[in-house]
FIRO-876845 format. One record per residue (C-alpha): residue in one letter; residue number from 1; x negated, y negated, z; chain. Coordinates in pm, 1 decimal. Layout:
<pts>
r|k|u|v|w|c
A|NUM|X|Y|Z|A .
...
</pts>
This chain:
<pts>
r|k|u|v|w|c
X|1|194.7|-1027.3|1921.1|A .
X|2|113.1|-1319.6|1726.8|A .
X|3|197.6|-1250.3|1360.1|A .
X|4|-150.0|-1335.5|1204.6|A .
X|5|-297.1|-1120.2|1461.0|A .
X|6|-23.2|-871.6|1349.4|A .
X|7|-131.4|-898.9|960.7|A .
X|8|-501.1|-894.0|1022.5|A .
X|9|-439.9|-562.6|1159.4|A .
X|10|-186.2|-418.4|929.8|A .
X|11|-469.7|-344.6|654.3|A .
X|12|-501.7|-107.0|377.1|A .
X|13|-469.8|247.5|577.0|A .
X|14|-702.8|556.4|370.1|A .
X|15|-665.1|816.1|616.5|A .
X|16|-337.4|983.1|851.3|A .
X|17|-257.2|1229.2|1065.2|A .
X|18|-153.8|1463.0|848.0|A .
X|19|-21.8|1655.4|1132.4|A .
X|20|214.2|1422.7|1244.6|A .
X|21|448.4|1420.3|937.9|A .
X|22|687.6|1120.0|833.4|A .
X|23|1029.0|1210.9|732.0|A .
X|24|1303.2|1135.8|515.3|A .
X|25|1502.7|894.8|800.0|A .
X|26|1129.5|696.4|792.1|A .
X|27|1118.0|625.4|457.5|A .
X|28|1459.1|506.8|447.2|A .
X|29|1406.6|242.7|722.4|A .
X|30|1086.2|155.6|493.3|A .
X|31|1293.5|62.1|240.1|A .
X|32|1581.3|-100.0|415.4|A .
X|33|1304.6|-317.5|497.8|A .
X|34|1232.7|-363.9|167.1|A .
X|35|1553.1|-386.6|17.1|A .
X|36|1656.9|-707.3|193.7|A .
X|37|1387.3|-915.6|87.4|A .
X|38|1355.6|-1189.9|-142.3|A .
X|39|1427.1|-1097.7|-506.5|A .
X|40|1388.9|-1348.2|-825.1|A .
X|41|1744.4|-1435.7|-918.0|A .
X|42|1872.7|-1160.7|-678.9|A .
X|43|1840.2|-905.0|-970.3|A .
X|44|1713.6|-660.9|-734.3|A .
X|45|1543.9|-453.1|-965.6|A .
X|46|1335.2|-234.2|-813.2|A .
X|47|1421.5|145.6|-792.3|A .
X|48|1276.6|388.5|-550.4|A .
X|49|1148.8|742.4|-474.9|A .
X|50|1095.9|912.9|-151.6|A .
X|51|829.8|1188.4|-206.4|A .
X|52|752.1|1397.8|112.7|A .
X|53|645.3|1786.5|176.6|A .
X|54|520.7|2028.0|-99.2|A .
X|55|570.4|1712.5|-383.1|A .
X|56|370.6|1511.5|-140.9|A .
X|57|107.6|1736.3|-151.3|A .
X|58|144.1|1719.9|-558.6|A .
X|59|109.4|1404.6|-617.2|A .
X|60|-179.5|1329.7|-394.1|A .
X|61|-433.1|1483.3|-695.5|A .
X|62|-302.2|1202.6|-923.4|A .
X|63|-392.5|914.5|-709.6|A .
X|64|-721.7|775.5|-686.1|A .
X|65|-823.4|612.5|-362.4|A .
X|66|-1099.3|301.9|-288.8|A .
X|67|-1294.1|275.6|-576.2|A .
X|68|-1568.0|72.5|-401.9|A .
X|69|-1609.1|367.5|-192.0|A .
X|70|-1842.7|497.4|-436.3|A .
X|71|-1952.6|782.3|-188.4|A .
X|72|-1580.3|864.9|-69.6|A .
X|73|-1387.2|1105.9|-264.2|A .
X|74|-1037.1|978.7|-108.3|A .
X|75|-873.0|1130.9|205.3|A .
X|76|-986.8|1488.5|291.2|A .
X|77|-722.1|1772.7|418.1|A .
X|78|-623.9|1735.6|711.8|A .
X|79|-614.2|1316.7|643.2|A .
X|80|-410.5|1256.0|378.1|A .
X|81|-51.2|1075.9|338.1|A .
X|82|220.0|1275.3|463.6|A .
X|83|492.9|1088.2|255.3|A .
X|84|467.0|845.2|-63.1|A .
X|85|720.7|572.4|-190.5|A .
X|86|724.3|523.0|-540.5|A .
X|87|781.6|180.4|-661.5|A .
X|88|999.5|154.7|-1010.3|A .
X|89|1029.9|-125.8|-1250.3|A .
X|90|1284.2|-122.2|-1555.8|A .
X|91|1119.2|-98.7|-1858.7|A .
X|92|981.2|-417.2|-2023.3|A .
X|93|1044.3|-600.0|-1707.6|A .
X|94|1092.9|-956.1|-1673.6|A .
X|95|729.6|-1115.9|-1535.9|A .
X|96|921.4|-1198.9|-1194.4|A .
X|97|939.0|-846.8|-1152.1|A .
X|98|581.0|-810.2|-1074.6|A .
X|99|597.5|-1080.5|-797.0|A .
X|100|911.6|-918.6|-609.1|A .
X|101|723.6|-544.3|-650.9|A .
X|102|452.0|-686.9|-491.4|A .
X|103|674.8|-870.0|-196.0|A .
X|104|818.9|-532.5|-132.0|A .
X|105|508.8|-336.7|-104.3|A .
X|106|391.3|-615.3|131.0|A .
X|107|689.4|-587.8|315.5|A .
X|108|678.6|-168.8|360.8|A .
X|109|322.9|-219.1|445.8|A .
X|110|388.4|-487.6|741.2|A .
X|111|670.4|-260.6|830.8|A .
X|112|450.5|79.1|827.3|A .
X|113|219.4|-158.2|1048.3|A .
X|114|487.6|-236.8|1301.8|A .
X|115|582.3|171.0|1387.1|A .
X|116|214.6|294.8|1341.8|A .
X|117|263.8|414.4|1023.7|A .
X|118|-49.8|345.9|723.9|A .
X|119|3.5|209.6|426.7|A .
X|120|-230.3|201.3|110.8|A .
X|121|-74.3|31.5|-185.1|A .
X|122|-167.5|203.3|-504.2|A .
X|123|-192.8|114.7|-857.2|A .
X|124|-467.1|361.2|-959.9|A .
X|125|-306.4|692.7|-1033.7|A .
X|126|-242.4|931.7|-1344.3|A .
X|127|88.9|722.1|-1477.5|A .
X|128|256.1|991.1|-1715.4|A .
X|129|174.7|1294.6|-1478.7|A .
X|130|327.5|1098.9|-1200.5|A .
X|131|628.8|994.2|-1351.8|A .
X|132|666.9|1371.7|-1489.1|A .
X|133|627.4|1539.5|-1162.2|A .
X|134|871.1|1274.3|-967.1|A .
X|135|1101.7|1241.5|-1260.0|A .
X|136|1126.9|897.7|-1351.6|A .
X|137|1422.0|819.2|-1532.5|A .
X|138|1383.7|720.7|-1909.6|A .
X|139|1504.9|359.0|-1860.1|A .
X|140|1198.8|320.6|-1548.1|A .
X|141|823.1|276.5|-1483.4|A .
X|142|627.7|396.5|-1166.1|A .
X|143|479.7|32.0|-1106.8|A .
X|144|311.8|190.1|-785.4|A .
X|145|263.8|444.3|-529.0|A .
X|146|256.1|360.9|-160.4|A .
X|147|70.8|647.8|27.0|A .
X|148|202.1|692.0|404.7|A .
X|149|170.2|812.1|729.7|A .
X|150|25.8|782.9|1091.4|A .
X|151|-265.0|562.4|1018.2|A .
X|152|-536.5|763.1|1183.3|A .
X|153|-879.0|531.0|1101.6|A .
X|154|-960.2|177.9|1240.8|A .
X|155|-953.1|-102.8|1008.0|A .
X|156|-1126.1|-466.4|1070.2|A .
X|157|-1137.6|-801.0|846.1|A .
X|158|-1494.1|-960.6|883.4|A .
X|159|-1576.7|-1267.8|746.7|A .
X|160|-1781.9|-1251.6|364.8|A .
X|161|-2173.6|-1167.1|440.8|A .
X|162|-2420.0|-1398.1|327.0|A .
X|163|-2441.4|-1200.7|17.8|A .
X|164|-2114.2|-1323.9|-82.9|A .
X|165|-1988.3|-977.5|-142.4|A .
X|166|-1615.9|-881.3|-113.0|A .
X|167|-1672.9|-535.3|-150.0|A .
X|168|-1533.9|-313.4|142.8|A .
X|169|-1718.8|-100.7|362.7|A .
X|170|-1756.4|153.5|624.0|A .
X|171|-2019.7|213.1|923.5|A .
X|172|-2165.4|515.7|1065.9|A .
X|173|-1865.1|554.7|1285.6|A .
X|174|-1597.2|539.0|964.1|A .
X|175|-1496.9|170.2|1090.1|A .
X|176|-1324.6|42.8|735.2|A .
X|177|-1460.9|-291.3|707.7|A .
X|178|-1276.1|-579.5|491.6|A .
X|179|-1469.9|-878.8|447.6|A .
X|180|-1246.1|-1214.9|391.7|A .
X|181|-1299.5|-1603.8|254.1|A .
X|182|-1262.7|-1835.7|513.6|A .
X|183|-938.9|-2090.1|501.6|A .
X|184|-1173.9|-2402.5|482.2|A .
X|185|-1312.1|-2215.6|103.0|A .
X|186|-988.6|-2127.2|19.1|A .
X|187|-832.3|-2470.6|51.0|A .
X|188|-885.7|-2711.8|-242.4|A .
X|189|-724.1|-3016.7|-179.0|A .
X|190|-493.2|-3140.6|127.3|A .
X|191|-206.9|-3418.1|83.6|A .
X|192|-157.1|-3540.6|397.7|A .
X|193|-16.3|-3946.5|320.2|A .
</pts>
């Protein structure tokens, strides 16, 4: 498959099979993934935690899901993530930590994409009950929560409506709409000489 074909479908995933568990040997490919890719100075900072089963099902309350969704209350039973990776920063982290947390999530997302597996990258959740329940050590930060499992709704990118709105949507059918700029608006100068 041609890789922007490949990204255009591996889109924020809101709903799973929640019947088909992941498990622990999933996760860990996830973040083998993750663990090789670029990192600012090669610090390789990041930290994680593998949260499946009855802890799964604890942490899901804490997490808020698609907040332009103002009608949608998040997965219901019976769709919700069967496994979460927390993401961990040091404390007071250098700003370049940011940039490789967010090329790892990319990367376990893409990854996810590539076995079947959803992926929605989240920053909205309850930080101090989180890091209670999962036991964050002192010296860390849960930077974010990656909610996973068999992706079980269809996702599209559409380009923006004439409105101009970016917000997200969803038909009749529960098609999860994603509307996106085109290149040529994105672009703002070309050196070419």
């Amino acid at each position: 498959m041609d890789f922007l074909s490949f990204v255009t479908q591996a889109r924020t995933c809101r709903r799973f099979h929640e019947e088909k568990p992941l498990e622990s040997a999933d996760l860990d490919w996830l973040i083998d993934c993750a663990r090789v890719t670029p990192s600012a100075r090669n610090a390789q900072q990041l930290r994680f935690i593998e949260v499946l089963g009855k802890t799964c099902k604890e942490l899901f309350p804490l997490t808020h899901w698609a907040m332009a969704l103002k009608d949608w209350g998040g997965p219901a039973e019976g769709e919700r993530p069967t496994a979460f990776l927390g993401l961990l920063i040091p404390k007071n982290p250098a700003p370049t930590t940011y940039i490789d947390c967010g090329i790892c999530a990319q990367t376990i997302q893409l990854a996810a994409h590539s076995r079947g597996y959803g992926c929605c990258i989240i920053k909205s959740f309850e930080q101090n009950q989180a890091q209670s329940l999962l036991q964050v050590p002192s010296d860390l930060q849960l930077e974010l929560l990656l909610g996973l499992g068999v992706a079980s709704e269809e996702r599209k990118v559409v380009d923006v409506p004439e409105s101009g709105s970016l917000n997200y949507f969803r038909d009749a059918n529960n098609v999860h709409y994603v509307p996106k700029r085109a290149r040529e608006e994105l672009i703002i100068a070309r050196f070419v000489d």
